[in-house]
C-alpha positions as a Markdown table, in Angstrom:
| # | Residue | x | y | z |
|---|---|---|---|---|
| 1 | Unk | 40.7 | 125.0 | 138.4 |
| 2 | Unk | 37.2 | 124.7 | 139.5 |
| 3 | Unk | 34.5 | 122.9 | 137.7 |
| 4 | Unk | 33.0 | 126.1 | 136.9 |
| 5 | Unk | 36.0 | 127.4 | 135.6 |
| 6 | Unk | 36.8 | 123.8 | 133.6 |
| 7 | Unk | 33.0 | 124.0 | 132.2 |
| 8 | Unk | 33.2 | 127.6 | 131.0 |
| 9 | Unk | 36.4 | 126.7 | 129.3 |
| 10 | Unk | 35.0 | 123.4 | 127.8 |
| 11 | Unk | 31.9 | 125.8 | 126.2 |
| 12 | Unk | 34.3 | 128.3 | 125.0 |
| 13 | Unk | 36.6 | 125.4 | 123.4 |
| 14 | Unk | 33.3 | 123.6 | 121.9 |
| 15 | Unk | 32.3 | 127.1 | 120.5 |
| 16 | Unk | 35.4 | 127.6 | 118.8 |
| 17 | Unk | 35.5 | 124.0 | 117.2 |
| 18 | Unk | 32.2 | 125.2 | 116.2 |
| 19 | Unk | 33.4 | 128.1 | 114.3 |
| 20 | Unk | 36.6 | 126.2 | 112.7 |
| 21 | Unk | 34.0 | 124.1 | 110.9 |
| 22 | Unk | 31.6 | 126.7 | 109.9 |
| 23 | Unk | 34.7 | 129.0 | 108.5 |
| 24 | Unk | 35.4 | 126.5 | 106.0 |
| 25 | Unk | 32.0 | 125.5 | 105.0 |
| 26 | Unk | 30.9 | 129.2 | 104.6 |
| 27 | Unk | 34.3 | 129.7 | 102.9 |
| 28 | Unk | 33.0 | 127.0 | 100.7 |
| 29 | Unk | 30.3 | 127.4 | 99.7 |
| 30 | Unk | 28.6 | 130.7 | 101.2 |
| 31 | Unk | 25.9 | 132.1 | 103.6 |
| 32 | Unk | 23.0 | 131.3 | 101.1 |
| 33 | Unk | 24.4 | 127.8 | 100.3 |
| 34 | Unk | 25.6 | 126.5 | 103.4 |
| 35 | Unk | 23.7 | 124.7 | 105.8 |
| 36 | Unk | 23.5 | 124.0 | 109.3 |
| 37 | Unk | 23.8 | 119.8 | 108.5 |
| 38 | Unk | 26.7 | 120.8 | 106.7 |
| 39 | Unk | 28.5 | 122.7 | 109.6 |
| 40 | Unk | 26.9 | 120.0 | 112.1 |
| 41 | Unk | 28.6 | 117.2 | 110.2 |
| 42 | Unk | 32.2 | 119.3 | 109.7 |
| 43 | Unk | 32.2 | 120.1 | 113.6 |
| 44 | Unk | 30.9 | 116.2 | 114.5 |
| 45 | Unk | 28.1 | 117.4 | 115.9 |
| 46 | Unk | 24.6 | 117.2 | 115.9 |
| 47 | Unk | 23.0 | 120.1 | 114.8 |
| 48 | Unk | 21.0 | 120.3 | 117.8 |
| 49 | Unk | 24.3 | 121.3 | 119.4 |
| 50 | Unk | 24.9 | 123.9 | 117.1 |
| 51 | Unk | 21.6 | 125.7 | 117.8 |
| 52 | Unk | 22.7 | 125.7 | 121.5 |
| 53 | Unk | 25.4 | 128.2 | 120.9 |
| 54 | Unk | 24.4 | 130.1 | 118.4 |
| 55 | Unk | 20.6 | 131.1 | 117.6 |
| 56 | Unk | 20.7 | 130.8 | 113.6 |
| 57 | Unk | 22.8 | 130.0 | 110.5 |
| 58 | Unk | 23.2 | 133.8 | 110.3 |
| 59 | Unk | 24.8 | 134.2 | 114.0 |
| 60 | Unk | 26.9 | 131.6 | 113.1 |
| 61 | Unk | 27.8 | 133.7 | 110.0 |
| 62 | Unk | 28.6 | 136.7 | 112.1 |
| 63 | Unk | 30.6 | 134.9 | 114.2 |
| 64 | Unk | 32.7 | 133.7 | 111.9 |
| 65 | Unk | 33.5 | 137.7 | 110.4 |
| 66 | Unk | 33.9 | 138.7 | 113.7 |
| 67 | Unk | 37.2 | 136.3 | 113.5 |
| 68 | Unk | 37.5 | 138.5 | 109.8 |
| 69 | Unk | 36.8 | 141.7 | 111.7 |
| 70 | Unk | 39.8 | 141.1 | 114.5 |
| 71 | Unk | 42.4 | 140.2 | 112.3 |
| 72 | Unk | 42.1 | 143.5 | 109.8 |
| 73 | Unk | 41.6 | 145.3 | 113.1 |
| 74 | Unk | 44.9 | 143.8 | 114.2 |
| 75 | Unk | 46.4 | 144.9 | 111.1 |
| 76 | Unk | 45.6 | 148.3 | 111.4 |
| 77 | Unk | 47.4 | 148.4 | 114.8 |
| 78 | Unk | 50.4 | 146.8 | 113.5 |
| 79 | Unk | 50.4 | 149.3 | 110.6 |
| 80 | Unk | 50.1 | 152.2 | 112.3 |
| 81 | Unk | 52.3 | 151.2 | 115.8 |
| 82 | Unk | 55.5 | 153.3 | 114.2 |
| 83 | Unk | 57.1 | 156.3 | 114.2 |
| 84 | Unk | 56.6 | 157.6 | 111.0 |
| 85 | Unk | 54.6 | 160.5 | 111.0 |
| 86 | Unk | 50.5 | 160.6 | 111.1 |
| 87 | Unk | 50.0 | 161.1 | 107.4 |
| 88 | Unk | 52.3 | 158.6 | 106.6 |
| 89 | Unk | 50.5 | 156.5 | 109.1 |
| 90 | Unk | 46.9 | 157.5 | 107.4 |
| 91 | Unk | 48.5 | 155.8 | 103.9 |
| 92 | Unk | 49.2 | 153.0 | 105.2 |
| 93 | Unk | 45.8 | 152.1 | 106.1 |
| 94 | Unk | 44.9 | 152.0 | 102.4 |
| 95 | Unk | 47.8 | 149.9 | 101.9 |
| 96 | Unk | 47.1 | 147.5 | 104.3 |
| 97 | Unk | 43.6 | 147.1 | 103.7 |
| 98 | Unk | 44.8 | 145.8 | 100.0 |
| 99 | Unk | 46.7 | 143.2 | 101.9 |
| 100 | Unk | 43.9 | 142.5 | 103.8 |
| 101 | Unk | 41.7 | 141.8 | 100.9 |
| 102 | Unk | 44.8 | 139.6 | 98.6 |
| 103 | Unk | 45.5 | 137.6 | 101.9 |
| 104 | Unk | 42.0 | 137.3 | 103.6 |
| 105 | Unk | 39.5 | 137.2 | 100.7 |
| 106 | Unk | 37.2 | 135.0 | 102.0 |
| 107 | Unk | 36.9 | 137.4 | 105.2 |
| 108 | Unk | 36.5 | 140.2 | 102.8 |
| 109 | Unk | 33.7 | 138.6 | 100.8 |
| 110 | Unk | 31.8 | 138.0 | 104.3 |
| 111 | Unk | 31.6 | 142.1 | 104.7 |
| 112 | Unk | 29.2 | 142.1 | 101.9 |
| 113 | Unk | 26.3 | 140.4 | 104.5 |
| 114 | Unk | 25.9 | 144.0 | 105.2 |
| 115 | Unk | 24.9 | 145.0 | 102.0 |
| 116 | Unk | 21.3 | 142.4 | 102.3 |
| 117 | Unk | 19.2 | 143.9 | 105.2 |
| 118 | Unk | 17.1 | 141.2 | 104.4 |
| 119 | Unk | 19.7 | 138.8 | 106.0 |
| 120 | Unk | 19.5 | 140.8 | 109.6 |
| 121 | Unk | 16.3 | 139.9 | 110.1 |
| 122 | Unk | 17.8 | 136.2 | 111.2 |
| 123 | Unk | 20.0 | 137.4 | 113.5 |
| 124 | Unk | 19.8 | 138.2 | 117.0 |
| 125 | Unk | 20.4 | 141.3 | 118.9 |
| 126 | Unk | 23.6 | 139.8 | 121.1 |
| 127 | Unk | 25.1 | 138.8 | 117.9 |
| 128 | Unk | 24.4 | 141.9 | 115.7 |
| 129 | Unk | 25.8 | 143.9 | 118.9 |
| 130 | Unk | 29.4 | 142.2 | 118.9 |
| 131 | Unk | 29.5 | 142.2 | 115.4 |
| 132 | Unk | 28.6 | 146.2 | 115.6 |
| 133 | Unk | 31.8 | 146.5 | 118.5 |
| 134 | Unk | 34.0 | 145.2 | 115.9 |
| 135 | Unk | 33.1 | 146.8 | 113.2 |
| 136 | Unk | 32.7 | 150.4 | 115.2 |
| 137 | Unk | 36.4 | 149.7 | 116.7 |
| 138 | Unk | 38.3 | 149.6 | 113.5 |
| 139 | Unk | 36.0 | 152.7 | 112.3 |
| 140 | Unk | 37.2 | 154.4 | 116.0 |
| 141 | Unk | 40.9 | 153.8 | 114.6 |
| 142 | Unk | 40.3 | 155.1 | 111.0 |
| 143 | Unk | 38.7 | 158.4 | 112.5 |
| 144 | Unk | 41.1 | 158.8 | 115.2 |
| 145 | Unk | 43.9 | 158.9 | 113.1 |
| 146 | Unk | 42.3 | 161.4 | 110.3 |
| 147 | Unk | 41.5 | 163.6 | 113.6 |
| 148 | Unk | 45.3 | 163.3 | 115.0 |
| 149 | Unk | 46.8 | 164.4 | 111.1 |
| 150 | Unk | 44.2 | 167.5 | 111.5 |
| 151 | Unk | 45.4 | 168.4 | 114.7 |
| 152 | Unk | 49.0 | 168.0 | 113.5 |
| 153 | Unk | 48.5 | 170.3 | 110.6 |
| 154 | Unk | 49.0 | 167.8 | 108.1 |
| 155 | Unk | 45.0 | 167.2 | 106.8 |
| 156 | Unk | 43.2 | 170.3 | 106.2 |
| 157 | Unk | 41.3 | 171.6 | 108.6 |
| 158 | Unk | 37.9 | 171.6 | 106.8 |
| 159 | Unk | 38.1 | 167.6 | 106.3 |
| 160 | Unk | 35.7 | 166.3 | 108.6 |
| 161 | Unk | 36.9 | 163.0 | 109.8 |
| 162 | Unk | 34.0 | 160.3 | 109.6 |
| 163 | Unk | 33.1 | 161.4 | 106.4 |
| 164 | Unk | 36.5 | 161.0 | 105.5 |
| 165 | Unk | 37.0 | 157.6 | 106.5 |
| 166 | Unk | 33.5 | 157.0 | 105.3 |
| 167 | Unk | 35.1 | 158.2 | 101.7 |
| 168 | Unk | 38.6 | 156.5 | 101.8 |
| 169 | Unk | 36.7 | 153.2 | 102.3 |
| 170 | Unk | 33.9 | 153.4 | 100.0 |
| 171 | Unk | 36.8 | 154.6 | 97.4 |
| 172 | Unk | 39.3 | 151.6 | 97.5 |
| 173 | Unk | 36.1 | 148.6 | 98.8 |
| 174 | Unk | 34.1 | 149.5 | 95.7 |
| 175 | Unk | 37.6 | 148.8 | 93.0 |
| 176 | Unk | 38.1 | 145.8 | 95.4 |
| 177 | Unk | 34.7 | 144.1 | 95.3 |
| 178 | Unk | 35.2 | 144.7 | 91.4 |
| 179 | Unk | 38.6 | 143.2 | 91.3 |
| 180 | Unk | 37.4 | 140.4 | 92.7 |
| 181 | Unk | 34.7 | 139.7 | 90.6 |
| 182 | Unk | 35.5 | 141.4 | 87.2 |
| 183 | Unk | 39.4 | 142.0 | 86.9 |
| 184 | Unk | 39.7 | 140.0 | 83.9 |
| 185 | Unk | 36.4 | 141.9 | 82.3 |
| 186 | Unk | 37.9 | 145.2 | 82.9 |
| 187 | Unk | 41.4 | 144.1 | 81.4 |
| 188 | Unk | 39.9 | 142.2 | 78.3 |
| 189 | Unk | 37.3 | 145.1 | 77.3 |
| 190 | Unk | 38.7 | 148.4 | 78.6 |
| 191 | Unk | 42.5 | 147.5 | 78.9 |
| 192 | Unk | 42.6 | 148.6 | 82.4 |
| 193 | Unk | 44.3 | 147.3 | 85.3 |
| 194 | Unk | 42.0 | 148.0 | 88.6 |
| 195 | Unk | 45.1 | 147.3 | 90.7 |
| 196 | Unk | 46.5 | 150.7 | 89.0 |
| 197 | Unk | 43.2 | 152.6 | 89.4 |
| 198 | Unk | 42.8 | 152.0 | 93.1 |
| 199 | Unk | 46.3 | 153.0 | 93.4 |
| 200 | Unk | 45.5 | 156.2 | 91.4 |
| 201 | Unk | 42.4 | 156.8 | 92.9 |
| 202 | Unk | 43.6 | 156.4 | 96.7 |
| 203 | Unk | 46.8 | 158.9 | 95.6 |
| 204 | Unk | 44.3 | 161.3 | 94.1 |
| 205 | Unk | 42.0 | 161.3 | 97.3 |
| 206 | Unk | 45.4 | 161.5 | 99.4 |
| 207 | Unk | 45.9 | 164.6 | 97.4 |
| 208 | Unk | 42.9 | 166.2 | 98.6 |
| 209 | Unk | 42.6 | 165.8 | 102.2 |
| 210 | Unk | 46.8 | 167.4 | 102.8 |
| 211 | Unk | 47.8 | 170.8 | 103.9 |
| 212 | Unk | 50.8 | 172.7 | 101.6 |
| 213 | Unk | 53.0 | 171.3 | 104.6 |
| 214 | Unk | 51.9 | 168.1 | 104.8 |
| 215 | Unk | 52.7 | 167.7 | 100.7 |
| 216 | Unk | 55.9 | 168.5 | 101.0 |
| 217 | Unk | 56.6 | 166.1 | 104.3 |
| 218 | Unk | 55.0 | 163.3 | 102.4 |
| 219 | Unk | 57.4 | 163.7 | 99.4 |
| 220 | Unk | 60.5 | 164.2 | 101.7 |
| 221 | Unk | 59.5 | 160.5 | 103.8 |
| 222 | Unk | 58.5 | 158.6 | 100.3 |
């Protein structure tokens, strides 16, 4: 290995020690919270360092989701790598998402920097660029596989498959951001378990989107 080689893989090794420290600090204690001294201190670095890789506290932060963006996108391509049939496929996506959010919540929690436009402002266009290839990849999956159960005759042909995606996710993220914030509230004051109504409401919007055919395919397989 050449000393090119050896220094690229020293910067990408750094870079990563860099992003082990400011996962568990952001974990911690959150975007606002957290500070670079903080992450400087975890990694054993000086926070001069820091700013040599990445350009802000919020590049950092994205780098970190990216990590949270790859490994629900890996998911999604273990969930859907069988032979069951595309519908089949399409409901497990819901499924796996809610195993994405129980066994990754901290990764989960991170999604919501895209709810502040106020907190782009900090981040640079490299950053906001990957971050946008990751997030546009697992949406590429999602739409692909609506567009494959139209073609197959299984989702009607009048669903139009980015809006459909767009709706299957806003469905089952809004329950989950208010599981995991206000389970207890909802159980206490209204006696109702949000686990059950995500599982409704994802059945219900199932419902919608299947051919006659399809109906009878998905009871036959379940």
């Amino acid at each position: 290995m050449g000393i090119p080689e050896r220094k690229e893989r020293e910067k990408e090794h750094r870079r990563e020690e860099i992003l082990n420290a400011a996962q568990g600090v952001f974990f911690e204690k959150g975007l606002q919270t957290a500070t670079m001294d903080e992450i400087a201190e975890a990694a054993e670095l000086s926070k001069g360092t820091l700013y040599l890789y990445y350009k802000s506290k919020e590049d950092l932060y994205l780098g970190v989701m990216i990590r949270g963006m790859d490994i629900l996108h890996n998911m999604f391509v273990e969930a859907t790598s069988t032979d069951e049939p595309t519908i089949v496929k399409i409901k497990h996506l819901g499924d796996t998402y809610y195993r994405y959010f129980k066994e990754h919540r901290s990764f989960f929690r991170m999604f919501n920097f895209f709810l502040n436009p106020l907190l782009h402002t900090q981040v640079s266009e490299e950053m906001m660029g990957l971050c946008d290839s990751g997030n546009q990849k697992i949406w590429k999956l999602v739409i692909d596989l609506i567009q494959r159960g139209i073609d197959e005759g299984d989702i009607r042909s009048t669903v139009d498959p980015a809006e459909c995606a767009i709706i299957l996710w806003s469905n089952s993220n809004g329950i989950m951001m208010r599981m995991d914030t206000q389970e207890e509230y909802f159980k206490k004051m209204l006696g109702v378990d949000l686990e059950r109504v995500m599982q409704k409401s994802m059945a219900m919007l199932f419902e919608t989107m299947l051919t006659d055919s399809a109906r009878q395919k998905v009871v036959s397989v379940s």
